[in-house]
TORSEGU-689223 format. One record per residue (C-alpha): x, y, z. Coordinates in steps of 0.5 Angstrom, whole numbers, plus 500, padded with zeros to 3 digits. Example, Ala and Ser with C-alpha at 12.3 -4.5 7.8 and 13.67 -1.06 7.14 Angstrom:
  east  north   up
   525    491  516
   527    498  514
END
This chain:
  east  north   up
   400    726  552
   394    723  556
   396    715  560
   391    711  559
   388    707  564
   384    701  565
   380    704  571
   380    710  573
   377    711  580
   375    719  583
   375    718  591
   379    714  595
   374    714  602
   370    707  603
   366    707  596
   372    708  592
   377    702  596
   371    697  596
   370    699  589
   377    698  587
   378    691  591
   372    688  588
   374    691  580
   382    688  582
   379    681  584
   376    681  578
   382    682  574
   382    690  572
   387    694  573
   384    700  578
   388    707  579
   384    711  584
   385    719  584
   384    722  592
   384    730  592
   388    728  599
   389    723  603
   388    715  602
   383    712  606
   383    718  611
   376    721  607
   369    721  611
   368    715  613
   375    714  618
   372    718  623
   366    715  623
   361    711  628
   364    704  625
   357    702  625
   355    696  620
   348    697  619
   343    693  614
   338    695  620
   338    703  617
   333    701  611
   328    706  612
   331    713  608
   332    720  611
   327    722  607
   320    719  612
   315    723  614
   315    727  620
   323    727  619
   321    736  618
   317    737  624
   322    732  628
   328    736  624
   326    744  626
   324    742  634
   331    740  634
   333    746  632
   330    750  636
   335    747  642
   342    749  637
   346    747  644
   343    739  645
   340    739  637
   342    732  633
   341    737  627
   343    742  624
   342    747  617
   346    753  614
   342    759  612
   344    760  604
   340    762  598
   344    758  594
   340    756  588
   342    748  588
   341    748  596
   334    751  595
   332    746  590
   335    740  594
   331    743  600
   325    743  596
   326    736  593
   327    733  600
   321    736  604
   317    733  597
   320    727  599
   318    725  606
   313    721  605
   311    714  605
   310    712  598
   319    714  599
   320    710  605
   316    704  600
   320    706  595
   327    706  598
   326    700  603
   328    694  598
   334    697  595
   336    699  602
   335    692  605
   339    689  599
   344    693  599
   345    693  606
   344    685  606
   350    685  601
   355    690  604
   353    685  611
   355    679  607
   361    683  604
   364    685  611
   364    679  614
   367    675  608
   372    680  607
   375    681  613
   375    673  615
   379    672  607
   383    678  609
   385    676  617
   383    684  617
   385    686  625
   380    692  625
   375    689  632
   370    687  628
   364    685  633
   358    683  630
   354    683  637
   348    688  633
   346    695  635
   342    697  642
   338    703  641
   337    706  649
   331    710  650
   329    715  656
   323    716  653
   316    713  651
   314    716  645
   322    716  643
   321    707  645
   314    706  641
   318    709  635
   323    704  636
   318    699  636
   314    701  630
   322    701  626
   323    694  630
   316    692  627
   317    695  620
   325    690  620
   321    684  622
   316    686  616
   322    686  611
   326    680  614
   330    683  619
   332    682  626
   330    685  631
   330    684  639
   324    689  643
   327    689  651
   323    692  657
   327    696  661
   331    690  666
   332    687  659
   336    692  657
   340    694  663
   342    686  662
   344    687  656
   347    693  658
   349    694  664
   353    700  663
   346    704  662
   344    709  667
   338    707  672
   333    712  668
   333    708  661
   327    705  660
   328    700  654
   331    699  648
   331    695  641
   336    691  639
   339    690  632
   342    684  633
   344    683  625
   349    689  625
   355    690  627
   361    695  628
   369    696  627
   374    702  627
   373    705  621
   380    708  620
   384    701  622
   380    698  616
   380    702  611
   388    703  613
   387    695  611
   383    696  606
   387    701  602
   394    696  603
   390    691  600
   388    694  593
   396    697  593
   398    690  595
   393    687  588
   396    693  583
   392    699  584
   396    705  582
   394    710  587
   395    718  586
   394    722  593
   394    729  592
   392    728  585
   385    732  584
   380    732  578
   380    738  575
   377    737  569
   375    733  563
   374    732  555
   366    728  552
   368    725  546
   362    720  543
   359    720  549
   365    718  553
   369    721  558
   376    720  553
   380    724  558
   380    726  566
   384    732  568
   388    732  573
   393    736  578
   398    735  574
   397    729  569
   392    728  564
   389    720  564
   385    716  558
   381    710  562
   377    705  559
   372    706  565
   371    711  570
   367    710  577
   365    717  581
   366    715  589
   368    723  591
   363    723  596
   360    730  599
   365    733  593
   361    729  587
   358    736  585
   364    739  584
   367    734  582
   363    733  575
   361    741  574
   363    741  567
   359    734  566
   352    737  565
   349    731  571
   344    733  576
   347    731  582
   343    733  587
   348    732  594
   349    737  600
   354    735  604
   351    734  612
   357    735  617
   357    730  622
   362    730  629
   366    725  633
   370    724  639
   375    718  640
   377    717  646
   381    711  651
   377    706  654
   373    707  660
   373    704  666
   366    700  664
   366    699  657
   359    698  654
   358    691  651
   356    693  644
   355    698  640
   351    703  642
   344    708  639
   343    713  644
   335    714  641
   333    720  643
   340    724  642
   342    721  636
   348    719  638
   352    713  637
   356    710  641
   362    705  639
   367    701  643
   373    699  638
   378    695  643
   382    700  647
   378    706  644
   372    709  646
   368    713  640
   361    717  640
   359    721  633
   353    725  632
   350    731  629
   347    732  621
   348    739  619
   347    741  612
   353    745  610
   359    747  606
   364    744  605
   369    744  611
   371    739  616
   373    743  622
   370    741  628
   365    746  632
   368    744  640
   361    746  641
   357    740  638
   363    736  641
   363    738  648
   354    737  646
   355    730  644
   360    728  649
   354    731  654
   348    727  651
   352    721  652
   352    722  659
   346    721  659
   345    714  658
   351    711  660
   356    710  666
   362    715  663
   369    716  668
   369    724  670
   374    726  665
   375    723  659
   383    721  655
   381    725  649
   385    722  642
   381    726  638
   377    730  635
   374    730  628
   369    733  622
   367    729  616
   362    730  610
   356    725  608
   353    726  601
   346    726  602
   341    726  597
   334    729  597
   330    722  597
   335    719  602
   337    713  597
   346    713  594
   345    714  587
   348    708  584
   350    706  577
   352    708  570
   350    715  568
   346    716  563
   349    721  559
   357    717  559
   358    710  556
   364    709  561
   362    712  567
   359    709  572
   356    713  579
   358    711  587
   355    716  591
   351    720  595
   351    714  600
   350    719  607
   352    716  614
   352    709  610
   358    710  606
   362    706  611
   357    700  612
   353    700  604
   362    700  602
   363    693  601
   355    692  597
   357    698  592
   364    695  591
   361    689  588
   355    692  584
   360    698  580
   364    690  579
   359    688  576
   357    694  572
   365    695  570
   364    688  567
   358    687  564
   354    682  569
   347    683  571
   348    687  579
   346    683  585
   339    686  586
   335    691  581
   338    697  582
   334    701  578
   331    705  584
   338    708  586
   340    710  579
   341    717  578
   334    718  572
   330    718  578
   332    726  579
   331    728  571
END
């Protein structure tokens, strides 16, 4: 016999927690079903970066001319794509190629900036409410360009945030070593995103899913969805490993495995999983100041109290999370770069994580168009960590009948029918 659930959350990375902790401070009872492990998905590993200055999508124009002279240096390219002819890939390909141009920036920079501005707002509160101990540090994000061309495109992104509201500070080339002096003597500028901010990501989901526990959620790891049964235009049972729920309500927040989660639904969801890489070490002997974005290479820089990280890399790939030692070995040689390293680095790990990506670049949010009672979180790309708590809060209000916080129609799943 099915147990019956209130709500039921798949996936208990960042999207599925944040969503969990908002739907528990509004009085539902939340059980989240994680194929493996709570709180040690995709966004455990990654830059830690909190950033409502990423308003501008994937999908821009130029990104594919960018993207294929990237690839043409595989050893020191921030992108990368398989070769499949995997009838869903080709479509997303094609879909996302169409999407690159300026009426999709346009499209995509509102419901960006307001759920970025949300998340922001949600970060510091949480944390403050919560006492989270997770070296948050709202000290913003310092692009570091080697290059002219590469600092006017920072410049352009800085004018387009000052267009829509957002802060952002332009430094020529003594200003940006005084902000960082850890920079290297060759860095020419940089622009500074003084609104963001940065945090070890695996500490605060670690907190975050002691949280929920702590405020009831029942909380299944290893627990797998592997099917489920329509009744009336509801999902009336979800199948899982090795019992059978009845929810109310049901929220996808699978990530890069949302595709696979919901075959057998009939949804068109278009998500590639894009592998990105990081490397954690011991803290140097001079630490940069602030977060950093290493501009021509792509390449983040955070430090996390006595930790160092760099992440980087977009591929488009299967779903497979082990690490390639030559994209690690890549990235720690871009940043190299930029800054003043020790000549040997305390490795503590190395890791591989998936980012959902949509074709237009925007995470696909709201209740789906063909089940009363399941409400999608996903497709949040590099920003699962830093849109976590903004999409926690839009999903409550869905769950509960209120209006969201800002008009997500632009992120709901009809725009792919």
């Amino acid at each position: 016999m099915a147990i019956k659930k209130d709500i039921l959350i798949i996936g208990g990375g960042s999207i599925g927690l944040n969503c969990a902790y908002r739907l528990l401070k509004a009085g539902r009872k939340v059980t989240i079903l994680e194929s493996k492990e709570i709180a040690k998905g995709s966004s455990s590993g990654n830059a830690g970066h909190i950033v409502p200055s990423h308003i501008v999508p994937l999908a821009a124009p130029g990104i594919i001319g960018t993207a294929l002279k990237w690839m043409l240096d595989s050893a020191n390219s921030p992108f990368g794509m398989k070769i499949s002819l995997d009838p869903a890939y080709l479509a997303w390909l094609i879909r996302f190629a169409s999407a690159c141009n300026e009426a999709n920036v346009k499209r995509a920079i509102p419901p960006l900036n307001a759920l970025g501005q949300l998340s922001y707002a949600n970060f510091a509160r949480l944390i403050a409410e919560e006492k989270f101990d997770c070296h948050y540090q709202q000290t913003g994000l310092l692009f570091l360009y080697k290059t002219e061309e590469a600092f006017e495109g920072g410049r352009h992104e800085a004018e387009t945030l000052h267009q829509n509201g957002l802060p952002a500070e332009i430094l020529d080339k003594e200003a940006v070593h005084q902000r960082e002096p850890a920079a290297l003597p060759d860095v020419i500028g940089g622009v500074h995103f003084t609104g963001d901010a940065s945090l070890n990501p695996a500490r605060f989901l670690e907190l975050l899913a002691k949280r929920v526990r702590e405020l009831g959620a029942d909380m299944r790891e290893n627990t797998p969805v592997t099917g489920f049964e329509i009744r009336d235009q509801k999902i009336h049972i979800v199948h899982a490993a090795n019992e059978d729920f009845e929810p109310e309500q049901v929220v996808l927040a699978a990530g890069a495995w949302s595709p696979t989660v919901m075959r057998g639904l009939n949804l068109n969801i278009p998500i590639q999983p894009a592998r990105g890489y990081s490397l954690t070490m011991s803290a140097t002997k001079k630490m940069p100041g602030q977060a950093l974005l290493l501009g021509e290479r792509r390449v983040a820089v955070t430090p996390m109290g006595n930790l160092l990280r760099f992440t980087g890399r977009l591929e488009l790939s299967n779903l497979d999370t082990t690490p390639n030692p030559k994209h690690i070995t890549g990235i720690e040689r871009a940043v190299r770069e930029y800054i003043q390293l020790d000549e040997k680095l305390a490795i503590k790990e190395t890791w591989a994580g998936l980012r959902p990506t949509t074709p237009d670049g925007m995470p696909i949010i709201g209740i789906s168009p063909s089940h009363k009672n399941l409400i999608l979180a996903t497709g949040h790309a590099m920003l699962g960590l830093s849109l976590g708590p903004g999409t926690g809060q839009i999903v409550s209000e869905l769950a509960n009948g209120k209006a969201p916080a800002f008009d997500i129609r632009p992120l709901r799943l009809e725009r792919f029918q």
